[in-house]
PDB file of N, CA, C and O in Angstrom:
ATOM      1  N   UNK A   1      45.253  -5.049 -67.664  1.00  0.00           N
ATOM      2  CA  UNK A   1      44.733  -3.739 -67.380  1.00  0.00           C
ATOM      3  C   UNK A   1      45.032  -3.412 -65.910  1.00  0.00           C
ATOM      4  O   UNK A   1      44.315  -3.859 -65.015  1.00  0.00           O
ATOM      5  N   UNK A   2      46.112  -2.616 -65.663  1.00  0.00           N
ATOM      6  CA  UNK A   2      46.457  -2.261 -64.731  1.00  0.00           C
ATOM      7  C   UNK A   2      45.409  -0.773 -63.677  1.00  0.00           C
ATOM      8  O   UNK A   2      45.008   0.285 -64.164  1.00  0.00           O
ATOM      9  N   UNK A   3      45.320  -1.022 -62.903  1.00  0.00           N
ATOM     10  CA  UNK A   3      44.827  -0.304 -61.639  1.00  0.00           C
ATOM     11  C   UNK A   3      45.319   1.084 -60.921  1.00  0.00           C
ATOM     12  O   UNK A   3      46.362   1.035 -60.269  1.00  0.00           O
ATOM     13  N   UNK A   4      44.706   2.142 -61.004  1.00  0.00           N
ATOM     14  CA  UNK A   4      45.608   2.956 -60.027  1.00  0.00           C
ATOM     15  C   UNK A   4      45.704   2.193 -58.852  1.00  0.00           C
ATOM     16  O   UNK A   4      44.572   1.731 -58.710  1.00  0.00           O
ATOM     17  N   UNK A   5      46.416   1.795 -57.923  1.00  0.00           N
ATOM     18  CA  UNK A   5      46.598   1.353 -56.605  1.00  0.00           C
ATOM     19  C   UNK A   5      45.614   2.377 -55.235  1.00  0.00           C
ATOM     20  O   UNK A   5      45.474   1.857 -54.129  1.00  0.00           O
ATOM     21  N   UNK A   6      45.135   3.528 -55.462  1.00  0.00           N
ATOM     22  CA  UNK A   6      44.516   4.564 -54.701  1.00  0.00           C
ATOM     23  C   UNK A   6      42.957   3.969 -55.297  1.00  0.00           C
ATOM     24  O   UNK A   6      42.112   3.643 -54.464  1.00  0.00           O
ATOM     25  N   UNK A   7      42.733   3.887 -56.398  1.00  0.00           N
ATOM     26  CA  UNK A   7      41.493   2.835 -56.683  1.00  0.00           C
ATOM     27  C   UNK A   7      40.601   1.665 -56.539  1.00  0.00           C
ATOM     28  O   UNK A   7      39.422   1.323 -56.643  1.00  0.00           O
ATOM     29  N   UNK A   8      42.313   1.036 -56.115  1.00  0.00           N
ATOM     30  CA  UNK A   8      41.780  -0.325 -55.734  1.00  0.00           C
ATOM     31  C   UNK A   8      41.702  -0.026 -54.150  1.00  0.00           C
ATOM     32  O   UNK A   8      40.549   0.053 -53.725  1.00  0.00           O
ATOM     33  N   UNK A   9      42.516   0.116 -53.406  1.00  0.00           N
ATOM     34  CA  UNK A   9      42.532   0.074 -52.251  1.00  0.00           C
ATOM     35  C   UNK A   9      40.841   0.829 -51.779  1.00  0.00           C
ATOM     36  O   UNK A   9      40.098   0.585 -50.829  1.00  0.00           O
ATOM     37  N   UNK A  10      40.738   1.677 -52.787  1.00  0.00           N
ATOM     38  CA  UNK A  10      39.017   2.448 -52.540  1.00  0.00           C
ATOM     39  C   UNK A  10      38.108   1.170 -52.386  1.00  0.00           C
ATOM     40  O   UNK A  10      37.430   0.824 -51.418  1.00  0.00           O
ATOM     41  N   UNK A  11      38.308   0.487 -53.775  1.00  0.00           N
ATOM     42  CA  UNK A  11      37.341  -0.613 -54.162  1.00  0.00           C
ATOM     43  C   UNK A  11      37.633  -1.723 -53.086  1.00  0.00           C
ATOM     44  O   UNK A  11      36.666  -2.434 -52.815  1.00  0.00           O
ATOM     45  N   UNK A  12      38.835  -1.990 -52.419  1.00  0.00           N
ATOM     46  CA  UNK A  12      38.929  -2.777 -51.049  1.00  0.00           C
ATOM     47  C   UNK A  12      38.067  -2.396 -49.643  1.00  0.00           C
ATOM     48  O   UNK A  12      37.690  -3.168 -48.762  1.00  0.00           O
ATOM     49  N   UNK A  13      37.935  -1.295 -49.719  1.00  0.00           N
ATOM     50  CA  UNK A  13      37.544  -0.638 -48.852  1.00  0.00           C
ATOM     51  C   UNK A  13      35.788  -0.803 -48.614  1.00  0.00           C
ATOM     52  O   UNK A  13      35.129  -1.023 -47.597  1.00  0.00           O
ATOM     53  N   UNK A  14      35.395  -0.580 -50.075  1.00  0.00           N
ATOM     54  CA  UNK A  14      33.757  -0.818 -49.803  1.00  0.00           C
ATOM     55  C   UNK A  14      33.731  -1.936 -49.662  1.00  0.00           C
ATOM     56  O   UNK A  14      33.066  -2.430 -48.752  1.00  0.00           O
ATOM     57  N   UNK A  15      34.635  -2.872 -50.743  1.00  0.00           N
ATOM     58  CA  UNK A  15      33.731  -4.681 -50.597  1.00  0.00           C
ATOM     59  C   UNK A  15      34.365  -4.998 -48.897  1.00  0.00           C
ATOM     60  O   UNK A  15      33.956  -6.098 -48.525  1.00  0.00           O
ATOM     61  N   UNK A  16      35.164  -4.364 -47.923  1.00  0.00           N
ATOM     62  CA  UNK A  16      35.389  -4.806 -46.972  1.00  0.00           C
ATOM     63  C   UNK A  16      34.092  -4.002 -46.068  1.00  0.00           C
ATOM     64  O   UNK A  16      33.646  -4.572 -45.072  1.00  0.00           O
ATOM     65  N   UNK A  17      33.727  -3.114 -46.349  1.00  0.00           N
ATOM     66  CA  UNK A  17      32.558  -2.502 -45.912  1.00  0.00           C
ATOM     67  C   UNK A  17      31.144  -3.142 -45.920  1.00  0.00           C
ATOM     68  O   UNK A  17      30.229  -2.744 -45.199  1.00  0.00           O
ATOM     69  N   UNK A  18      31.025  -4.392 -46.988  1.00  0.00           N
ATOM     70  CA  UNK A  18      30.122  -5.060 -46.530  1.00  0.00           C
ATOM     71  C   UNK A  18      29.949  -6.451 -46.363  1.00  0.00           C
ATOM     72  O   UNK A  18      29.033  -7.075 -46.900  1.00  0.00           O
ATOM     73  N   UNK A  19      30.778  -6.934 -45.655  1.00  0.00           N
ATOM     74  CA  UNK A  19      31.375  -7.800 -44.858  1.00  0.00           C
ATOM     75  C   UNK A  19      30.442  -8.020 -43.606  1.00  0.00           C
ATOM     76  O   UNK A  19      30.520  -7.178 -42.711  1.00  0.00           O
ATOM     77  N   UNK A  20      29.874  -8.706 -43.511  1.00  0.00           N
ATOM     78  CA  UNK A  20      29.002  -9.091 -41.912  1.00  0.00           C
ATOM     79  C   UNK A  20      30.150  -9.777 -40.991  1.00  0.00           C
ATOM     80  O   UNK A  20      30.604 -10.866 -41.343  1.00  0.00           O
ATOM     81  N   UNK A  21      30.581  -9.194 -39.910  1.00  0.00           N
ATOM     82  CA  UNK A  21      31.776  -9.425 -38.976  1.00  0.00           C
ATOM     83  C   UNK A  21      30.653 -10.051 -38.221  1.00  0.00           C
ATOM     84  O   UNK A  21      29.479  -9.775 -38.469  1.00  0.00           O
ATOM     85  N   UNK A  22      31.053 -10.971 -37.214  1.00  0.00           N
ATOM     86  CA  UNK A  22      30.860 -11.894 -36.369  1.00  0.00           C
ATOM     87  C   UNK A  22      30.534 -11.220 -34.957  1.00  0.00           C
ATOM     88  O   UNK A  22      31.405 -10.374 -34.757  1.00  0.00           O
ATOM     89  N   UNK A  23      29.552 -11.264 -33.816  1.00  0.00           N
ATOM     90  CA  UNK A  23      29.818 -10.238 -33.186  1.00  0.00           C
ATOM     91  C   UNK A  23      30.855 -11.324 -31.844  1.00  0.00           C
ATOM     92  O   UNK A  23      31.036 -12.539 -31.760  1.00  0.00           O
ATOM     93  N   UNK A  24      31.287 -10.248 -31.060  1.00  0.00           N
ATOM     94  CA  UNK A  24      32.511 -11.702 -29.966  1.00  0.00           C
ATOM     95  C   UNK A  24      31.597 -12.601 -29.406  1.00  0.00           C
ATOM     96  O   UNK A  24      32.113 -13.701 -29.206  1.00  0.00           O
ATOM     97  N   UNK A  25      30.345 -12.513 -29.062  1.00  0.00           N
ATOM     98  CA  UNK A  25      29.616 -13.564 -28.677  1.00  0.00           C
ATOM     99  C   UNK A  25      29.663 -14.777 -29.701  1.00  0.00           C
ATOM    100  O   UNK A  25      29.909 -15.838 -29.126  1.00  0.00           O
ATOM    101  N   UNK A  26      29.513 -14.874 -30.892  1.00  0.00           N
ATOM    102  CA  UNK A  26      29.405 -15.615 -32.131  1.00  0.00           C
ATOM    103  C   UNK A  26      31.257 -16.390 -32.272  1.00  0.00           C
ATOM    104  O   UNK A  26      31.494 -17.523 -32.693  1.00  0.00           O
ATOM    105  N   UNK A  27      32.297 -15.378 -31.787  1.00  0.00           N
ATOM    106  CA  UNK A  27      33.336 -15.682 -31.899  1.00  0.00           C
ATOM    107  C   UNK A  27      33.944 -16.697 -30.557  1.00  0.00           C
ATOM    108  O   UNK A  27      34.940 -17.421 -30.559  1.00  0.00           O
ATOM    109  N   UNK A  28      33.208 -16.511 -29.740  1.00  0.00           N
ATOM    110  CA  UNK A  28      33.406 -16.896 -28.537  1.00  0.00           C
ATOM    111  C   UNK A  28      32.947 -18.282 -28.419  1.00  0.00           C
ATOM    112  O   UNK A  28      33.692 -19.141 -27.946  1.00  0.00           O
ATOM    113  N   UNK A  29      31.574 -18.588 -28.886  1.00  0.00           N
ATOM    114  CA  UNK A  29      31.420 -19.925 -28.938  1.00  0.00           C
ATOM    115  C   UNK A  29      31.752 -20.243 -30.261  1.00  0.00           C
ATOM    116  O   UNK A  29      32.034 -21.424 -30.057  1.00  0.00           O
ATOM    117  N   UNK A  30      31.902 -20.116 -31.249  1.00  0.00           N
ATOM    118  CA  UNK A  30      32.793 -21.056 -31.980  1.00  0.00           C
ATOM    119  C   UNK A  30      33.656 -21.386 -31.437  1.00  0.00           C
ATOM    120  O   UNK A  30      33.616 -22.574 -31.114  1.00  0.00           O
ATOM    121  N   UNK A  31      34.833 -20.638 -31.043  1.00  0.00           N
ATOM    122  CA  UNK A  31      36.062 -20.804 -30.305  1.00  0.00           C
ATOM    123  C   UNK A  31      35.798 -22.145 -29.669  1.00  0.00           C
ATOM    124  O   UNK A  31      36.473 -23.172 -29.727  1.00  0.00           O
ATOM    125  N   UNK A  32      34.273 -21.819 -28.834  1.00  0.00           N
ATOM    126  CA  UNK A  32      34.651 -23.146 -28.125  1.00  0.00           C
ATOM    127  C   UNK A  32      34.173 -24.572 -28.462  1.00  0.00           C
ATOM    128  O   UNK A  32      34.371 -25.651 -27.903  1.00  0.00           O
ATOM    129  N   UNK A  33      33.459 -24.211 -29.592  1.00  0.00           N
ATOM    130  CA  UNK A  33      33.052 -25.670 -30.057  1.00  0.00           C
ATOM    131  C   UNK A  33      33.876 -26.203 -30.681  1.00  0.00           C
ATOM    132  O   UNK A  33      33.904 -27.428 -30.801  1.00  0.00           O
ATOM    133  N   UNK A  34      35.029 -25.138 -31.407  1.00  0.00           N
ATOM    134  CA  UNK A  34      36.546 -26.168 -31.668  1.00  0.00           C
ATOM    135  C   UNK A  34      36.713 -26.873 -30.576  1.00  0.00           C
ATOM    136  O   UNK A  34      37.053 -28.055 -30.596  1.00  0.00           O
ATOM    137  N   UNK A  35      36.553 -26.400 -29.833  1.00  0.00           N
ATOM    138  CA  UNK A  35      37.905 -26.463 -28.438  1.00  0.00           C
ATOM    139  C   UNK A  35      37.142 -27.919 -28.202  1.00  0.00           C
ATOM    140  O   UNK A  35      37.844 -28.929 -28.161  1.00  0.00           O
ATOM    141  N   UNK A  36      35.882 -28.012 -28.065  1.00  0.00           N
ATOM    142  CA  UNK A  36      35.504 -28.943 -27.647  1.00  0.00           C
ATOM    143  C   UNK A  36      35.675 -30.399 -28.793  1.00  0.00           C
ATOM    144  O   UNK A  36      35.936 -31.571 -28.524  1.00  0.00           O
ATOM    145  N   UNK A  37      35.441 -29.820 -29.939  1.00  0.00           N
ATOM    146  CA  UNK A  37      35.289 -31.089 -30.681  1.00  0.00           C
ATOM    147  C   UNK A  37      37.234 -31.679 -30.686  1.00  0.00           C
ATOM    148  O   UNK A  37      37.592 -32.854 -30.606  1.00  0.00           O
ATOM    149  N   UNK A  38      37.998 -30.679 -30.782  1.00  0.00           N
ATOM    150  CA  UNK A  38      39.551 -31.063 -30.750  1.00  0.00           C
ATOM    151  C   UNK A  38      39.544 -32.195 -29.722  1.00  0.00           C
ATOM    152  O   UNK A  38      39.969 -33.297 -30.068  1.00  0.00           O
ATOM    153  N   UNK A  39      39.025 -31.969 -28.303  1.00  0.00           N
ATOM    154  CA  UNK A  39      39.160 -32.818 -27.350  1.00  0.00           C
ATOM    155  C   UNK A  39      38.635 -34.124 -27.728  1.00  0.00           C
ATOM    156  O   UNK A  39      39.341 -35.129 -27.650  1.00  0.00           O
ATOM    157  N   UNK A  40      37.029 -34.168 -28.268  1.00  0.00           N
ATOM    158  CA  UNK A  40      36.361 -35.117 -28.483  1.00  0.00           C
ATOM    159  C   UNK A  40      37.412 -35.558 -29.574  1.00  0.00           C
ATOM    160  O   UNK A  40      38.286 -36.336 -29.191  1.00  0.00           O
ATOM    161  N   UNK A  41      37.423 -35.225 -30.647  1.00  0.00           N
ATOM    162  CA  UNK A  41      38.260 -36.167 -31.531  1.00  0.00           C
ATOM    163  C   UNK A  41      39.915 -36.810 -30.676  1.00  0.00           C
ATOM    164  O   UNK A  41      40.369 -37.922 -30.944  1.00  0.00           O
ATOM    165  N   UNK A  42      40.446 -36.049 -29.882  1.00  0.00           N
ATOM    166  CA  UNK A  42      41.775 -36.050 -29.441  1.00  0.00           C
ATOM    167  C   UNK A  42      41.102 -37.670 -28.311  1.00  0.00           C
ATOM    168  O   UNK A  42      41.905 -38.565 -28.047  1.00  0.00           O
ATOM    169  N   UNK A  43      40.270 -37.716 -28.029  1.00  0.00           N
ATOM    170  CA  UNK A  43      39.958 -38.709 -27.034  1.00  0.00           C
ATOM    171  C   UNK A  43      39.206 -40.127 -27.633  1.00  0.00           C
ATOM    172  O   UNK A  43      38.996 -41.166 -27.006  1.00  0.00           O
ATOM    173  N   UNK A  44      38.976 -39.914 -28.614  1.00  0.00           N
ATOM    174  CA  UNK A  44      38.595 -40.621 -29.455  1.00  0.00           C
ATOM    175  C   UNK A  44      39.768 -41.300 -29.861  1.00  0.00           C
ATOM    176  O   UNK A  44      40.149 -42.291 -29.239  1.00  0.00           O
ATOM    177  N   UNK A  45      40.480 -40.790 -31.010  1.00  0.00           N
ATOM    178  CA  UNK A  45      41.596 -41.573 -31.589  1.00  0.00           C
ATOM    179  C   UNK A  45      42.622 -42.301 -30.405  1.00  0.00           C
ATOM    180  O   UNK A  45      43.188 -43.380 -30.584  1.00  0.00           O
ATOM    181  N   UNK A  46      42.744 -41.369 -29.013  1.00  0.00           N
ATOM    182  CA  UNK A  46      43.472 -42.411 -28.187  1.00  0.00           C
ATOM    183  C   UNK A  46      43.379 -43.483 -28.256  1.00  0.00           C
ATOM    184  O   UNK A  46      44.234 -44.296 -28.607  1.00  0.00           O
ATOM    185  N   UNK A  47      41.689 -43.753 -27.734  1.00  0.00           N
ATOM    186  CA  UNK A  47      41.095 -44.949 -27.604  1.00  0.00           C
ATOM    187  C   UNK A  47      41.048 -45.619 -28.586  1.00  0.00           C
ATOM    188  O   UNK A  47      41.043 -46.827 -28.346  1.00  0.00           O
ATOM    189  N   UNK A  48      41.002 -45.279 -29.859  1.00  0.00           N
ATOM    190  CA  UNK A  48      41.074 -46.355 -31.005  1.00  0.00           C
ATOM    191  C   UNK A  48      42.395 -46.288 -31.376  1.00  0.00           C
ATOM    192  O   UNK A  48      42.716 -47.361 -31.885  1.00  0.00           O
ATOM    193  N   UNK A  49      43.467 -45.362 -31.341  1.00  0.00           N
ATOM    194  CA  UNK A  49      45.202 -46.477 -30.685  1.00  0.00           C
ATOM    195  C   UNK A  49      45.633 -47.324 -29.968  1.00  0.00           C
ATOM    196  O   UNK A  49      46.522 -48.169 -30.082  1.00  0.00           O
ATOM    197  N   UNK A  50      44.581 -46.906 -28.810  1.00  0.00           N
ATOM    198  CA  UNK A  50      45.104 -48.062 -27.716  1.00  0.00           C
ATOM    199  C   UNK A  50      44.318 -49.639 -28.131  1.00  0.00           C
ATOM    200  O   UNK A  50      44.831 -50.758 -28.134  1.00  0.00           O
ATOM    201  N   UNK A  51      42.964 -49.248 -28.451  1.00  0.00           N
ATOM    202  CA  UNK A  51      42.218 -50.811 -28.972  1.00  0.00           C
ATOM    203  C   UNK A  51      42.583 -51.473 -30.248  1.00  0.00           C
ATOM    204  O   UNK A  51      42.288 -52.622 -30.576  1.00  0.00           O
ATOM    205  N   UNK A  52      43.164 -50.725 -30.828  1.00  0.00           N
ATOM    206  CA  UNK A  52      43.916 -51.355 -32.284  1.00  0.00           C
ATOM    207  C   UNK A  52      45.767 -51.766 -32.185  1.00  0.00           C
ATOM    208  O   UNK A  52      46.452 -52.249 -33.086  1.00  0.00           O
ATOM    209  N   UNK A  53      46.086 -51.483 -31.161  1.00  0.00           N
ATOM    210  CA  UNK A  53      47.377 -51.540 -30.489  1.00  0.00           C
ATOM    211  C   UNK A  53      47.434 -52.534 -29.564  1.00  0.00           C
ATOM    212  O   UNK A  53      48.510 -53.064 -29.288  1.00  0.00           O
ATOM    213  N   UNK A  54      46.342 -52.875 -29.016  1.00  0.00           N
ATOM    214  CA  UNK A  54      45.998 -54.183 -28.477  1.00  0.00           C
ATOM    215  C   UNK A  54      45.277 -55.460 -29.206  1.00  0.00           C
ATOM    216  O   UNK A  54      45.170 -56.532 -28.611  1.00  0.00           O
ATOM    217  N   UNK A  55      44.868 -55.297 -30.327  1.00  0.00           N
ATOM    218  CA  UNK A  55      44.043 -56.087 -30.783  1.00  0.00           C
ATOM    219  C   UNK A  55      45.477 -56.586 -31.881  1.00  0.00           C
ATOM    220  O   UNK A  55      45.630 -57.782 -32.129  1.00  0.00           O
ATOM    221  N   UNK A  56      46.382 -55.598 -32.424  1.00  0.00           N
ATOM    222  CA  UNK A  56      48.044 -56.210 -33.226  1.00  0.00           C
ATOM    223  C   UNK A  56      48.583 -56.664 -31.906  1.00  0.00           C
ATOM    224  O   UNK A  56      49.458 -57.374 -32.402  1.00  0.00           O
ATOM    225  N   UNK A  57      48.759 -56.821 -30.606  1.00  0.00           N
ATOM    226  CA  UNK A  57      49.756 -57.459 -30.113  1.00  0.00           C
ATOM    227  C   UNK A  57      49.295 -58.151 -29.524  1.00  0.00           C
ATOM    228  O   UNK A  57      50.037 -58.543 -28.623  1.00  0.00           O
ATOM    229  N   UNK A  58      47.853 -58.809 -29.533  1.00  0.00           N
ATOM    230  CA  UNK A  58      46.839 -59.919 -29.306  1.00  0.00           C
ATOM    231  C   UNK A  58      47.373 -61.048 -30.175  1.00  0.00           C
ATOM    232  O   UNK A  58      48.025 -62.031 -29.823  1.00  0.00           O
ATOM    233  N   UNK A  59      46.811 -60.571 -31.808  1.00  0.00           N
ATOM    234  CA  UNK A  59      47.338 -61.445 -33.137  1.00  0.00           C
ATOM    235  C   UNK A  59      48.543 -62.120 -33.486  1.00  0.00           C
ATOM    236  O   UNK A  59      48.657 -63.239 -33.985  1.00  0.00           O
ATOM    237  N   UNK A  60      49.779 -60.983 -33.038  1.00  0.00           N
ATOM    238  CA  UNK A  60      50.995 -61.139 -32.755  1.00  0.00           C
ATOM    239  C   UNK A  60      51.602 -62.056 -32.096  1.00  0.00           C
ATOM    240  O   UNK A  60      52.691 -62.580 -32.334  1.00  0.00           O
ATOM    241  N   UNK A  61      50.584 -62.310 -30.930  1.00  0.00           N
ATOM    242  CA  UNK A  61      51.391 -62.746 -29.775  1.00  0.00           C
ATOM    243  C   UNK A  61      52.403 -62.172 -28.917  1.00  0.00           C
ATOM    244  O   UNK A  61      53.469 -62.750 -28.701  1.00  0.00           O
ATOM    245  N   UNK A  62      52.212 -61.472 -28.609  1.00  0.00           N
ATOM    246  CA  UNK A  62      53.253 -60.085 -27.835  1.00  0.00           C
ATOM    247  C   UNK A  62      52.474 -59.471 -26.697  1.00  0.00           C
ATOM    248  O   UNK A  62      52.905 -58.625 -25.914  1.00  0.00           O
ATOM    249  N   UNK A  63      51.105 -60.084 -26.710  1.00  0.00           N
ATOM    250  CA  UNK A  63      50.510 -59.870 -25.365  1.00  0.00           C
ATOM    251  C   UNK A  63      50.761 -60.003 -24.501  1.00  0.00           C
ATOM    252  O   UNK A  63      51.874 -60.498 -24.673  1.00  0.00           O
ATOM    253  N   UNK A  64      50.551 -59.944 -23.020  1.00  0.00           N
ATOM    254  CA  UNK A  64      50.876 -60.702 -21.577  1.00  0.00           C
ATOM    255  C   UNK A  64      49.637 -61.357 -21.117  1.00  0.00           C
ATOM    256  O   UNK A  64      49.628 -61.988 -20.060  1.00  0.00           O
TER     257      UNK A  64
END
């Protein structure tokens, strides 16, 4: 069952009409609690490359 296209775009229009948008304060700190957790995880996994990268060339014998 096909659509006039001037219909739907109507019917796009209200369900986008009640949509609760974010206000930039709300957008702003999300933004940054990515920002922050990216780091935290990004600083994290270093450290458990570098301690698992040392702990294989411990076992290995490839240490100094």
């Amino acid at each position: 069952m096909a659509k006039n296209p001037i219909q739907f775009i109507e019917e796009v229009r209200l369900e986008v009409s009640k949509v609760t948008w974010p206000t930039w304060k709300e957008v702003w700190i999300t933004t940054a609690m990515v920002v922050v957790m990216i780091a935290l995880a990004s600083v994290f996994f270093l450290v458990a490359d570098q301690v698992i990268g040392w702990i294989v060339r411990t076992v290995l014998g490839l240490g100094l």
